[in-house]
FIKOLZA-1660 file (N, C-alpha, C; in steps of 0.1 Angstrom, whole numbers, plus 5000, padded with zeros to 4 digits):
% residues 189
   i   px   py   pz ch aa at
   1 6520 2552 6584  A  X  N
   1 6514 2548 6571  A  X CA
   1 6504 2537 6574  A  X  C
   2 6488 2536 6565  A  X  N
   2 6482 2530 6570  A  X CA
   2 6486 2512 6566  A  X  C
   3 6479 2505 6565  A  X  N
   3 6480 2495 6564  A  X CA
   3 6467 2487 6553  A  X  C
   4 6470 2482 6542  A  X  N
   4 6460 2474 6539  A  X CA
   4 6465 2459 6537  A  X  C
   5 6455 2452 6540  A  X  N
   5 6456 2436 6538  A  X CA
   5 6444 2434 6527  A  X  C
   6 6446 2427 6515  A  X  N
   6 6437 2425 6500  A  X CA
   6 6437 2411 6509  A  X  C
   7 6418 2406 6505  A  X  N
   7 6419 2386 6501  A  X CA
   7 6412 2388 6485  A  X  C
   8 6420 2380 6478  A  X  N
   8 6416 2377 6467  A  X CA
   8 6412 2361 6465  A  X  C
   9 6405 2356 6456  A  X  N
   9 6401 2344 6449  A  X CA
   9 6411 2339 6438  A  X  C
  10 6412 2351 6429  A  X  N
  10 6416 2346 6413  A  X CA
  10 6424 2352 6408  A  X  C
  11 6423 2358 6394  A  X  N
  11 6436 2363 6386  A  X CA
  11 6444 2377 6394  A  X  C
  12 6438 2380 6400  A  X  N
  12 6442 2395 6411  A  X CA
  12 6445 2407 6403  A  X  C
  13 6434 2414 6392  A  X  N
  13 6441 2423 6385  A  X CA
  13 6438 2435 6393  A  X  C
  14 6421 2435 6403  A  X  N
  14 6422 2443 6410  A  X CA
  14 6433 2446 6420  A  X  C
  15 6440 2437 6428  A  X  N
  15 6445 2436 6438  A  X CA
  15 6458 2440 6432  A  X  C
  16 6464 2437 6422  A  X  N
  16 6481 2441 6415  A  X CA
  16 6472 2458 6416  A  X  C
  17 6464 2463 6405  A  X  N
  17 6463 2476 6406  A  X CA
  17 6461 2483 6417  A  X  C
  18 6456 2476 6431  A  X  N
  18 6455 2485 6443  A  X CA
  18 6470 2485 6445  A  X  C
  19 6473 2477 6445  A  X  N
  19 6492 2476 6451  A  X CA
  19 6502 2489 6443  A  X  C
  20 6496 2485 6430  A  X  N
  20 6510 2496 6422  A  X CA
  20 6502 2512 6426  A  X  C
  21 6491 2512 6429  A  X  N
  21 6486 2525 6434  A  X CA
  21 6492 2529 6446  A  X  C
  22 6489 2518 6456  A  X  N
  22 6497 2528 6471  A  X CA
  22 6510 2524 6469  A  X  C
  23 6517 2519 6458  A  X  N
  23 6533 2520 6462  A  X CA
  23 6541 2527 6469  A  X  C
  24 6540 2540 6460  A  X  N
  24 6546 2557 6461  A  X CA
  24 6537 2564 6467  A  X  C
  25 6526 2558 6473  A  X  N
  25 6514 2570 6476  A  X CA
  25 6521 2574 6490  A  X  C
  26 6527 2572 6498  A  X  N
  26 6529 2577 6512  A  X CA
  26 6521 2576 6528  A  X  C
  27 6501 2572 6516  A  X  N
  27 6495 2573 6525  A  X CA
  27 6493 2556 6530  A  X  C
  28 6495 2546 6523  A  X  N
  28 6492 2538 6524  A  X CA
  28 6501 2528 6518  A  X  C
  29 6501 2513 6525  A  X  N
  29 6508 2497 6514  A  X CA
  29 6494 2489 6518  A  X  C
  30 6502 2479 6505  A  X  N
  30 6494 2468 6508  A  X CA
  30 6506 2464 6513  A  X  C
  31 6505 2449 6529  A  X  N
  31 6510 2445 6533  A  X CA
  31 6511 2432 6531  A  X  C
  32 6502 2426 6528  A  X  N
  32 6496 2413 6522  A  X CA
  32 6488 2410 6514  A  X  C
  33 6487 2398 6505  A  X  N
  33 6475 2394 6502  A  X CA
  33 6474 2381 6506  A  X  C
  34 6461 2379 6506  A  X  N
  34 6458 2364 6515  A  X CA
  34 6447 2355 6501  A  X  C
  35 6450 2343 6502  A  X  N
  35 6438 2333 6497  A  X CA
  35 6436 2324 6496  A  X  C
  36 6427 2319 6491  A  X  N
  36 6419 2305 6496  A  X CA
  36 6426 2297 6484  A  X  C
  37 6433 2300 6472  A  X  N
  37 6431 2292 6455  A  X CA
  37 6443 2295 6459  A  X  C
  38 6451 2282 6460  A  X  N
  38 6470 2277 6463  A  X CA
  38 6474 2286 6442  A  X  C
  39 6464 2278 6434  A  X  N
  39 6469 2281 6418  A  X CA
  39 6464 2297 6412  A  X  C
  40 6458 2309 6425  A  X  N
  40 6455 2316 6421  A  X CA
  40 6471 2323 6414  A  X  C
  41 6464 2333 6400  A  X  N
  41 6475 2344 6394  A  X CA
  41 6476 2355 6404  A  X  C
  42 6471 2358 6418  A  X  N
  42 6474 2372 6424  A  X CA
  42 6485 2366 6435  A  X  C
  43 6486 2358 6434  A  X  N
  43 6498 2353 6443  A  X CA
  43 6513 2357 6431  A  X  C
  44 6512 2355 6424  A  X  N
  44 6521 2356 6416  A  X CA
  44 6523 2374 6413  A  X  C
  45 6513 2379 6412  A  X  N
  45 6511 2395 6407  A  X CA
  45 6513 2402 6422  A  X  C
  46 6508 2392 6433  A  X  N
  46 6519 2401 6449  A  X CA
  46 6533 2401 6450  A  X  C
  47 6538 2386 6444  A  X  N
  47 6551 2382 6446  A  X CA
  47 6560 2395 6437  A  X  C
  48 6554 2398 6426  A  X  N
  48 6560 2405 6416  A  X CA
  48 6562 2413 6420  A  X  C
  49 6554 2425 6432  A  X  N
  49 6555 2438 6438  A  X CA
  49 6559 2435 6452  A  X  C
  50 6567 2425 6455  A  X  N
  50 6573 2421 6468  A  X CA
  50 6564 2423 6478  A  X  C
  51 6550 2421 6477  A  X  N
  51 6540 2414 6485  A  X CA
  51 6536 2406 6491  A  X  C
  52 6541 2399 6500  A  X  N
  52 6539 2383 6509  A  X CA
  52 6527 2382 6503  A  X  C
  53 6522 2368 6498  A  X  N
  53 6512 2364 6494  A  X CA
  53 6511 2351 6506  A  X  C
  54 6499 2348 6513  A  X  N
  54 6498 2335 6521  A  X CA
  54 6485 2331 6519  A  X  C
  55 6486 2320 6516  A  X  N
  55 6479 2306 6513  A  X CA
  55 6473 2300 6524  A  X  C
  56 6455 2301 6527  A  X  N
  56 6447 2293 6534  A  X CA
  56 6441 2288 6527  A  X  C
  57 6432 2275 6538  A  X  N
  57 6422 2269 6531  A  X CA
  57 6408 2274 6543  A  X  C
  58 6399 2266 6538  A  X  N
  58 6387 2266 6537  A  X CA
  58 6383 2266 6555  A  X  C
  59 6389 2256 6560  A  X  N
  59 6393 2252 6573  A  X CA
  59 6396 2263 6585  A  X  C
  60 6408 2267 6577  A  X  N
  60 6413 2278 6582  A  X CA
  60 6412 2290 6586  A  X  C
  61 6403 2296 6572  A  X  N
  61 6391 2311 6574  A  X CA
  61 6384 2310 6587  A  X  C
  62 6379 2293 6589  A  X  N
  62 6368 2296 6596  A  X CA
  62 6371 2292 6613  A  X  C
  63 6386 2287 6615  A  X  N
  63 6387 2281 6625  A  X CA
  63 6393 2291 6636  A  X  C
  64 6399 2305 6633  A  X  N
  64 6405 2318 6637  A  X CA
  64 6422 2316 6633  A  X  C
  65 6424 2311 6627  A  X  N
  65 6442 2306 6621  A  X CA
  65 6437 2323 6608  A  X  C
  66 6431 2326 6603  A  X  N
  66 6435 2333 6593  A  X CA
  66 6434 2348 6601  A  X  C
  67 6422 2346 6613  A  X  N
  67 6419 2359 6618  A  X CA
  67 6435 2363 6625  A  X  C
  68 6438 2351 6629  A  X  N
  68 6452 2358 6640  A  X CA
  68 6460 2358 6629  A  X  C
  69 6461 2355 6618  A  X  N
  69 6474 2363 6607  A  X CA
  69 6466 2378 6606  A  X  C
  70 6459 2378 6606  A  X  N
  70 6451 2391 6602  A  X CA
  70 6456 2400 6612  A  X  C
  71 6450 2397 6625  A  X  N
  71 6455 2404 6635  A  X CA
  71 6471 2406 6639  A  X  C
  72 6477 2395 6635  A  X  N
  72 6496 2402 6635  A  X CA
  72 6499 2406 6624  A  X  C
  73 6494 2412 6610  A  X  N
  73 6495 2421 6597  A  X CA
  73 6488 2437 6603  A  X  C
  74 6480 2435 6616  A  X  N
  74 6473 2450 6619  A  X CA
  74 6467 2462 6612  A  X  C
  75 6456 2450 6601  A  X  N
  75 6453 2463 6592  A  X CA
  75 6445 2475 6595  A  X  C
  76 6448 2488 6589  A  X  N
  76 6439 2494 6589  A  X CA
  76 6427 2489 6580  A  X  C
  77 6427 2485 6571  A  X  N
  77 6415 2482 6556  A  X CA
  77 6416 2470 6553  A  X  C
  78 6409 2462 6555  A  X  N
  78 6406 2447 6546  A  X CA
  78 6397 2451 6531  A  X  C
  79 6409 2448 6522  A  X  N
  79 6399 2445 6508  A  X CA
  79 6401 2437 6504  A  X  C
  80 6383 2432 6503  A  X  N
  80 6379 2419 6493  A  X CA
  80 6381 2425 6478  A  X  C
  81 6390 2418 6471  A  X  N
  81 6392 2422 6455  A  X CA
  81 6388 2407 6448  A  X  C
  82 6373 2403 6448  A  X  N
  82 6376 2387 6440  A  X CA
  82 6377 2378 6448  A  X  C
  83 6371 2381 6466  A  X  N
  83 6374 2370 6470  A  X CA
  83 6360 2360 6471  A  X  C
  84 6358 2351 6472  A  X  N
  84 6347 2343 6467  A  X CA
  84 6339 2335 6477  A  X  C
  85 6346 2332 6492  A  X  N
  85 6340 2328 6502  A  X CA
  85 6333 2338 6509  A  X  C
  86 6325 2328 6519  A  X  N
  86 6317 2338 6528  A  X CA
  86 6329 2347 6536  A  X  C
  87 6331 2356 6537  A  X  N
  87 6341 2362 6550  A  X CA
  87 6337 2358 6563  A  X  C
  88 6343 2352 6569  A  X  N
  88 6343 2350 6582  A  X CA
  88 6334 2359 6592  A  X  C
  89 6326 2357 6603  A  X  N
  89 6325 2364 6615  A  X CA
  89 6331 2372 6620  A  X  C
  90 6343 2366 6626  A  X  N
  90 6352 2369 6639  A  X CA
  90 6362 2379 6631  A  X  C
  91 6364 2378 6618  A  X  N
  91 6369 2389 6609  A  X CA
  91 6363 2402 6611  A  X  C
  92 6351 2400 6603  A  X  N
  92 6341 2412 6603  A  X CA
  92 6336 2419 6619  A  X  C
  93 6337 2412 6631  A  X  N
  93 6334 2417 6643  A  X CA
  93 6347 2422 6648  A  X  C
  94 6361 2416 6644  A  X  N
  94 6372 2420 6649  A  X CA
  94 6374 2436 6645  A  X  C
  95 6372 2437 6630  A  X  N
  95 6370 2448 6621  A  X CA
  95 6358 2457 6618  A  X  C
  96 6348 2463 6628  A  X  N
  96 6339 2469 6622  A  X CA
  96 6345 2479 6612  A  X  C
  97 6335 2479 6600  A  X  N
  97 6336 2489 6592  A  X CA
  97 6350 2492 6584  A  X  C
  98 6357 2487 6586  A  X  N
  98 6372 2484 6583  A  X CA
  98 6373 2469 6568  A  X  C
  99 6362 2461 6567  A  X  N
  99 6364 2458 6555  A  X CA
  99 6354 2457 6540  A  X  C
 100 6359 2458 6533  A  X  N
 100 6356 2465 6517  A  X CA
 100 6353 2458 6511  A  X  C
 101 6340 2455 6503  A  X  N
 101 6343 2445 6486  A  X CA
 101 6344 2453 6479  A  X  C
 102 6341 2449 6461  A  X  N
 102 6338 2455 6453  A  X CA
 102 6330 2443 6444  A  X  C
 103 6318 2449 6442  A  X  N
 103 6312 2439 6431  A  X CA
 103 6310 2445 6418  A  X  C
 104 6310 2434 6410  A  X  N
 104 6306 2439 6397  A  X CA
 104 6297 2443 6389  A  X  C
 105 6285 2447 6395  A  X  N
 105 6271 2452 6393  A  X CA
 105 6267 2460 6401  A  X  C
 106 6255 2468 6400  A  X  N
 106 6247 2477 6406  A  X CA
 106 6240 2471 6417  A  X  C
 107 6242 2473 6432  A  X  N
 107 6239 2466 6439  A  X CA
 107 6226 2470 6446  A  X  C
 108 6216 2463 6446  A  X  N
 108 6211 2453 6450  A  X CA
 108 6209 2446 6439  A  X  C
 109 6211 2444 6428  A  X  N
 109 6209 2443 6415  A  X CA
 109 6220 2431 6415  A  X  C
 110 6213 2418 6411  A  X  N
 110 6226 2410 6409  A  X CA
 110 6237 2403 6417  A  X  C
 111 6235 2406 6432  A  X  N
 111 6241 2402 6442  A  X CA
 111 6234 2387 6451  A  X  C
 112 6243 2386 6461  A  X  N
 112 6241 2373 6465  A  X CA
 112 6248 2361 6464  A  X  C
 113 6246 2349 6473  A  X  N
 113 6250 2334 6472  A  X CA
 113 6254 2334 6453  A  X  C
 114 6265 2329 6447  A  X  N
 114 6264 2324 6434  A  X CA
 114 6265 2337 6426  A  X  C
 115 6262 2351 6430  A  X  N
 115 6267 2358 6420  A  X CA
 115 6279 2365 6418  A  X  C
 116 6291 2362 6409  A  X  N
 116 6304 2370 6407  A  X CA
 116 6308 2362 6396  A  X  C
 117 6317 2371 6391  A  X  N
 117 6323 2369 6377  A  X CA
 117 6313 2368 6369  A  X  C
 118 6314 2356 6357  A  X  N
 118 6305 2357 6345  A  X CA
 118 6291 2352 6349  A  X  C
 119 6288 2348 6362  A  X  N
 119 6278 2347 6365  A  X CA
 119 6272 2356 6367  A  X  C
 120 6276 2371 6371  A  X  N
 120 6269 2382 6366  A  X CA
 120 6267 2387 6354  A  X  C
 121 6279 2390 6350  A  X  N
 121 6277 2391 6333  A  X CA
 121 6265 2388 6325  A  X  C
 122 6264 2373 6329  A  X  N
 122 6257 2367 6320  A  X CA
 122 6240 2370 6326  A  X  C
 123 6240 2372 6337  A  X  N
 123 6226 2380 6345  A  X CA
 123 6225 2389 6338  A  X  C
 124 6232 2398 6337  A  X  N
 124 6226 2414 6331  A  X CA
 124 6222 2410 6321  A  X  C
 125 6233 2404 6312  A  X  N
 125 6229 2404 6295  A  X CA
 125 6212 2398 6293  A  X  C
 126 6212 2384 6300  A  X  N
 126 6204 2376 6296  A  X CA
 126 6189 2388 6301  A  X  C
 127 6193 2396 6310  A  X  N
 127 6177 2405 6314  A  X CA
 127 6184 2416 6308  A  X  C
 128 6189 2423 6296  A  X  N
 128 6190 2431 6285  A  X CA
 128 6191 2443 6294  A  X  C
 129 6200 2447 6307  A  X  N
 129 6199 2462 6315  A  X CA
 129 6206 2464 6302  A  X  C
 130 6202 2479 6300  A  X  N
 130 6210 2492 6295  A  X CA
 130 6224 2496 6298  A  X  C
 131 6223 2493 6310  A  X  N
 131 6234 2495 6322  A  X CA
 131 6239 2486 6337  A  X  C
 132 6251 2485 6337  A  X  N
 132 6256 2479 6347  A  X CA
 132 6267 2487 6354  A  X  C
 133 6274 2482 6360  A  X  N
 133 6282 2489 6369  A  X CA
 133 6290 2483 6382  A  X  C
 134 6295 2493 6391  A  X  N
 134 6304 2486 6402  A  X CA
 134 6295 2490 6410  A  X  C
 135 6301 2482 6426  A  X  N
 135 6297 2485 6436  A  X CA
 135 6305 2485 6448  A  X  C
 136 6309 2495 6457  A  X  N
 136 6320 2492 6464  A  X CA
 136 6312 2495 6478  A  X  C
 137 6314 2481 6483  A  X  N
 137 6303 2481 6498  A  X CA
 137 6308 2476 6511  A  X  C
 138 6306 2480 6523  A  X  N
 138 6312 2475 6534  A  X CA
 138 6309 2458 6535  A  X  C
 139 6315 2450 6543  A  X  N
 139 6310 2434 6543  A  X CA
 139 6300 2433 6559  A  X  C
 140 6293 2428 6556  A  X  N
 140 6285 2423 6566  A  X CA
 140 6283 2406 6562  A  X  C
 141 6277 2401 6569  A  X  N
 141 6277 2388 6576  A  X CA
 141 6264 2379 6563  A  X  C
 142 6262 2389 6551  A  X  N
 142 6254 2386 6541  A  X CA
 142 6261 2386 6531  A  X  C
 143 6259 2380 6515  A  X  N
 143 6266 2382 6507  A  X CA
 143 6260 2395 6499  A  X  C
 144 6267 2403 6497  A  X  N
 144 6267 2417 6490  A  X CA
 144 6255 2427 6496  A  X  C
 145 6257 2425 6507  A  X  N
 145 6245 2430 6516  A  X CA
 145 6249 2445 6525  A  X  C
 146 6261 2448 6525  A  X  N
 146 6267 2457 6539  A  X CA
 146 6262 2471 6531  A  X  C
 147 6261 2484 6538  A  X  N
 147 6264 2495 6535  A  X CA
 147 6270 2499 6522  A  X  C
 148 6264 2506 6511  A  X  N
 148 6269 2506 6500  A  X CA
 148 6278 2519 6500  A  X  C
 149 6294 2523 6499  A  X  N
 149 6299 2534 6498  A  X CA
 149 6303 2541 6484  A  X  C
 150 6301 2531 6473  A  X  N
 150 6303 2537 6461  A  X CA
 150 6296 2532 6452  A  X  C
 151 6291 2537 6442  A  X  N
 151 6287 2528 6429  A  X CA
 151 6284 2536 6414  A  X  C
 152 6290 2528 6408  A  X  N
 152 6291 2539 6391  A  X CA
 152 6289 2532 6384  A  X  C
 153 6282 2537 6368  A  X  N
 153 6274 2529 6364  A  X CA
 153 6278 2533 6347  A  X  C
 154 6282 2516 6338  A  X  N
 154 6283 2524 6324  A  X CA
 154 6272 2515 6312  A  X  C
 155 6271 2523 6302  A  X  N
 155 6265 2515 6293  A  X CA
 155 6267 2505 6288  A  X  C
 156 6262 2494 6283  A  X  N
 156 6266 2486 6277  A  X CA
 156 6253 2479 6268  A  X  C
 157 6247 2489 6261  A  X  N
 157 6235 2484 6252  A  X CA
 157 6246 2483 6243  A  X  C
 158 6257 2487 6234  A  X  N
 158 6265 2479 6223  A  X CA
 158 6273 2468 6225  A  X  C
 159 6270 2460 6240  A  X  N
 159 6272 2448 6243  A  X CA
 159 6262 2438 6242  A  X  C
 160 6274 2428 6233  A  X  N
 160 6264 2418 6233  A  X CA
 160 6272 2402 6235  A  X  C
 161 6280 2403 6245  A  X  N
 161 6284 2391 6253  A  X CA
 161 6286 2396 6264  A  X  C
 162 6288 2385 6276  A  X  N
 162 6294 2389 6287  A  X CA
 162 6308 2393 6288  A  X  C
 163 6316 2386 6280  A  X  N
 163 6330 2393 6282  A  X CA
 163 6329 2408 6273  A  X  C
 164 6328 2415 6266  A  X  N
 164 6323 2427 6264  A  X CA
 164 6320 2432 6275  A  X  C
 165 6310 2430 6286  A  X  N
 165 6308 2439 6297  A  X CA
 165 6315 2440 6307  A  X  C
 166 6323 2423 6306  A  X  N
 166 6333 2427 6317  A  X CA
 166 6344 2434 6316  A  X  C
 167 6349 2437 6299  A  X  N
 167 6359 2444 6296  A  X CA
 167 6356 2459 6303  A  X  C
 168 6341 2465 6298  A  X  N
 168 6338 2478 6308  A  X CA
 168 6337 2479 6319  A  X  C
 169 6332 2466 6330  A  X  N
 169 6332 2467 6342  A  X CA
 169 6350 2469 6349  A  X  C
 170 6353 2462 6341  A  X  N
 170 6367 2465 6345  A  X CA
 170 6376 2474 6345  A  X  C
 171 6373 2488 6334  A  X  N
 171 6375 2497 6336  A  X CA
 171 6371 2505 6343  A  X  C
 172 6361 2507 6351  A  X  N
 172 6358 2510 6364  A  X CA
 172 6361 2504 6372  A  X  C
 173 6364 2491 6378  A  X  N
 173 6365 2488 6391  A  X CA
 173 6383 2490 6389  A  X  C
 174 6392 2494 6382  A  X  N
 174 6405 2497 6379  A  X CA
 174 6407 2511 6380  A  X  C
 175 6396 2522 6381  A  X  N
 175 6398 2534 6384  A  X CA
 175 6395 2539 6391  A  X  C
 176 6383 2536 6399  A  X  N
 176 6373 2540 6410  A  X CA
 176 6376 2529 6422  A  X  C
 177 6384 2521 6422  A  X  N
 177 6390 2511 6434  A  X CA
 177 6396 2516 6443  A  X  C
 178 6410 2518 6431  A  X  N
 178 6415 2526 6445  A  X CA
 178 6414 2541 6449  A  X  C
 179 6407 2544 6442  A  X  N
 179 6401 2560 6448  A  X CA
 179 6401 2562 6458  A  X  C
 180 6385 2553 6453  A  X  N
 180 6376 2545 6467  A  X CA
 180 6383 2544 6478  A  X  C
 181 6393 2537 6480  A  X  N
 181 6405 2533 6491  A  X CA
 181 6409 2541 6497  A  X  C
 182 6412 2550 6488  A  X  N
 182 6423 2561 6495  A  X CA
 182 6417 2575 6501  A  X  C
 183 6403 2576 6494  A  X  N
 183 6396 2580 6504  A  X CA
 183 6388 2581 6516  A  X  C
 184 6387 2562 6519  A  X  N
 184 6381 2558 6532  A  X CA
 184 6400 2558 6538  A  X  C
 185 6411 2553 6532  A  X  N
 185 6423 2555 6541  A  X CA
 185 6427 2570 6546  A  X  C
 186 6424 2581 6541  A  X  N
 186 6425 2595 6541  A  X CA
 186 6418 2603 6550  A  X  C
 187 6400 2594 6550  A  X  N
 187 6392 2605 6555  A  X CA
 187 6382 2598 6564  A  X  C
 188 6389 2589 6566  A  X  N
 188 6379 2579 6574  A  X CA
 188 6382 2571 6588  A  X  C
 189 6395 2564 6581  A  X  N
 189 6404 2556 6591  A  X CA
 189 6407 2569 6604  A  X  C
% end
């Protein structure tokens, strides 16, 4: 069975939904989640699905203490679900092509240093797109810069806040996530 390791930042609703997806799937666990926020809610939403959740700091991403947890968990797939630092180097070079984000806009659209969460949101609205969307893209050593492997797009001209869009954005990155996943774990790995 393969292996995934999630890092998350925040409330983890992507990261609970990838977990309750490969529960029963056969093809795939999550084995961990990892993160930087001691008070994040996805520590609590791993704990719930008997998920080791472990707690780094800032320090530690960068010094190889998180790489060598990484490397004794032996994932097949690293997914970024919400996680908000730069990813590491020696991650990404340990791992070619083996790890994932997902952003919450149409990418090249909106990406970069400073954009996630309602800082996007509030990007679209304020420049009036018709449409927004996900983006599920390999990581490279840029922020929201790697290989793009998915991206879907919904309306949202009868929005008119940012949480309105993110209520839509989140219905796609909650159905097309782990798709996504389970087709780079199926047909790729």
């Amino acid at each position: 069975m393969k292996k995934i390791v999630i890092f998350a930042s925040g409330s983890g609703s992507n990261a609970e939904n990838i977990i309750a997806h490969f529960k029963n799937s056969g093809a795939a666990e999550v084995v961990a989640v990892l993160t930087n926020n001691p008070n994040a809610k996805v520590i609590e939403r791993a704990e719930n699905h008997n998920v080791p959740a472990v707690v780094f700091n800032k320090a530690e991403l960068n010094d190889g203490t998180v790489l060598k947890k990484v490397k004794d968990l032996q994932p097949d797939l690293i997914v970024l679900a919400g996680f908000l630092l730069m990813f590491p180097k020696d991650i990404i070079a340990g791992y070619p092509d083996k790890v994932i984000n997902i952003h919450p806009a149409l990418l090249p659209k909106y990406g970069g240093k400073g954009m996630y969460g309602m800082h996007v949101h509030q990007a679209v609205l304020d420049n009036k797109d018709k449409e927004t969307g996900i983006t599920i893209h390999y990581v490279n050593e840029k922020y929201d810069e790697g290989a793009i492997i998915f991206q879907t797009s919904v309306n949202i001209e009868d929005c008119s806040t940012p949480e309105e869009i993110v209520t839509k954005v989140h219905e796609l990155e909650h159905k097309h996530f782990p798709e996504v996943i389970e087709k780079l774990i199926t047909h790729n790995l």
